[in-house]
Structure formats: structure tokens, C-alpha cells
C-alpha distance (Angstrom), angle and dihedral (degrees) to the residues before:
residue distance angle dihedral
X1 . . .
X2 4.05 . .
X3 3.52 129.6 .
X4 3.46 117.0 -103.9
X5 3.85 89.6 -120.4
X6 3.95 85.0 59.5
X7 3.47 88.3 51.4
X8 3.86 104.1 54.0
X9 3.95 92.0 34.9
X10 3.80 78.5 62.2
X11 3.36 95.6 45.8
X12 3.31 99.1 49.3
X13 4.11 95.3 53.9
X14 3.45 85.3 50.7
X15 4.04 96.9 55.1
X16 4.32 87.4 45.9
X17 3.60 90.1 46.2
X18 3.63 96.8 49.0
X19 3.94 88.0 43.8
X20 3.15 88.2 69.0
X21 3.77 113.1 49.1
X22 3.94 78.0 49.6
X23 3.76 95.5 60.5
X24 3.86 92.3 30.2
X25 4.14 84.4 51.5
X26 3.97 93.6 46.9
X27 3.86 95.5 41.2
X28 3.64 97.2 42.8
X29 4.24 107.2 27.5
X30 3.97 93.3 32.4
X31 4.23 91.7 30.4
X32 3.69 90.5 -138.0
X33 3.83 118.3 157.6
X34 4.15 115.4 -96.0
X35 4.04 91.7 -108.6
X36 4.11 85.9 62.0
X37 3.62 97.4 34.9
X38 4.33 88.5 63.5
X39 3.96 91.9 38.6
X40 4.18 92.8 48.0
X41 3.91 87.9 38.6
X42 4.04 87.1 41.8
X43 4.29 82.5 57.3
X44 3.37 100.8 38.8
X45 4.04 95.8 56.3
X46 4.02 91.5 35.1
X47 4.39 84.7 57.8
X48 3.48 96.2 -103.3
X49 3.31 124.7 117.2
X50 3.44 132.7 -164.0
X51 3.65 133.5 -147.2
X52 4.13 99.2 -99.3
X53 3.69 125.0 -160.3
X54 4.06 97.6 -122.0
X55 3.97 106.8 162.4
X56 3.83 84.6 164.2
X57 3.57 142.8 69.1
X58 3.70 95.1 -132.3
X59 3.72 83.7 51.6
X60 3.67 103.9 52.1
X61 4.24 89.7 40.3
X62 3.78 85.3 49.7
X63 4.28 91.4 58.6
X64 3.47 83.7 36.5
X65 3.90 97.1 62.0
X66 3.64 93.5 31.6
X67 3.77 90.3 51.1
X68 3.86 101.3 53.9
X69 4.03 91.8 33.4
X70 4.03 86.2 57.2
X71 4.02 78.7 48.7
X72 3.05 99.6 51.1
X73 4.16 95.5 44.9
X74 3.65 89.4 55.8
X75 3.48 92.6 55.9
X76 3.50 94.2 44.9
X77 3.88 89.3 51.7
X78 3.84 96.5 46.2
X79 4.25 86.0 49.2
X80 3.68 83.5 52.0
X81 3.73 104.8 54.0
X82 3.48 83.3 43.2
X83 3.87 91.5 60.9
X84 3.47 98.5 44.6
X85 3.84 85.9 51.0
X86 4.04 96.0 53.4
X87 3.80 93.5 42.2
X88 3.47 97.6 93.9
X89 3.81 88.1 47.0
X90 4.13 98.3 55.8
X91 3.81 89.2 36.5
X92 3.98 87.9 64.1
X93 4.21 94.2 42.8
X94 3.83 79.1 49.0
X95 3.36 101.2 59.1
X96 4.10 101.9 32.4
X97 4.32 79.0 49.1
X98 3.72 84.6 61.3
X99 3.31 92.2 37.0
X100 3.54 101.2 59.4
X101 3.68 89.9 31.7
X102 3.99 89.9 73.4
């Protein structure tokens, strides 16, 4: 199993580099300004999501992906923590199952 260390430093390249395709994908795909590109990426990966301007299609699929990738990250990171935090738990069943097993 990984180290918890391993696990946030992974984490936490994950979160930059998905900050920015969010504020490259707002700035560039929606052409808002950088200041609103962070702040709409900001509330789309904290859950909240703002009412954006999309007149396009390639606009509204681009909140759409970013919006159930960020999602799906935060799940991924919760389930994470979570594993590191059990590991200690499952390693000691593990070893008094083979334990007992013998």
C-alpha cells in the first residue's frame, strides 16, 4: 500500500493540474478574463457552481466535463484519505487472518 505522504503529494499535483485546465478552459473556451477564470474554476472544484455565460455548445460541454471531472476528483480524494486512514486497520486483520490461518 502507499504512504500517505505518496498519497497527498499525488493529490495535490492532481488538484494544480486540474486548476489549470479549469482556468485555461474558462479563459480560453468561455473568453473570460484571468481574475474570473480562477474564481469560476475556484467554484467549480469547491462543488459550487455558478451560473456561466455558455452561448455555445463547446461552452456548455466544456463546464460540463470540467464539472463532473472536478466531481469525480473529489471523490476520488475523499476515497483516498479514507484508505490511507484504514490501512493500518486491514494490515492488522491481515496478519492475525494469517495468523490464525496457520
Amino acid at each position: 500500500m502507499y504512504s500517505p505522504r505518496y498519497v497527498l503529494s499525488v493529490i495535490i499535483v492532481l488538484t494544480i493540474i486540474l486548476f489549470i485546465i479549469g482556468v485555461a478552459g474558462y479563459h480560453l473556451i468561455l473568453e473570460e478574463d484571468v481574475v474570473h477564470s480562477i474564481y469560476a474554476t475556484s467554484l467549480t472544484m469547491a462543488g459550487l457552481s455558478l451560473e456561466a455565460k455558455a452561448r455555445r455548445n463547446d461552452q456548455k460541454i466544456f463546464i460540463a466535463i470540467f464539472t463532473l471531472l472536478s466531481v469525480g476528483f473529489f471523490l476520488i480524494f475523499i476515497a483516498a484519505i479514507i484508505a490511507c486512514l484504514l490501512q493500518p486497520f486491514f494490515a492488522d486483520i491481515t496478519i492475525e487472518y494469517k495468523k490464525s490461518d496457520n
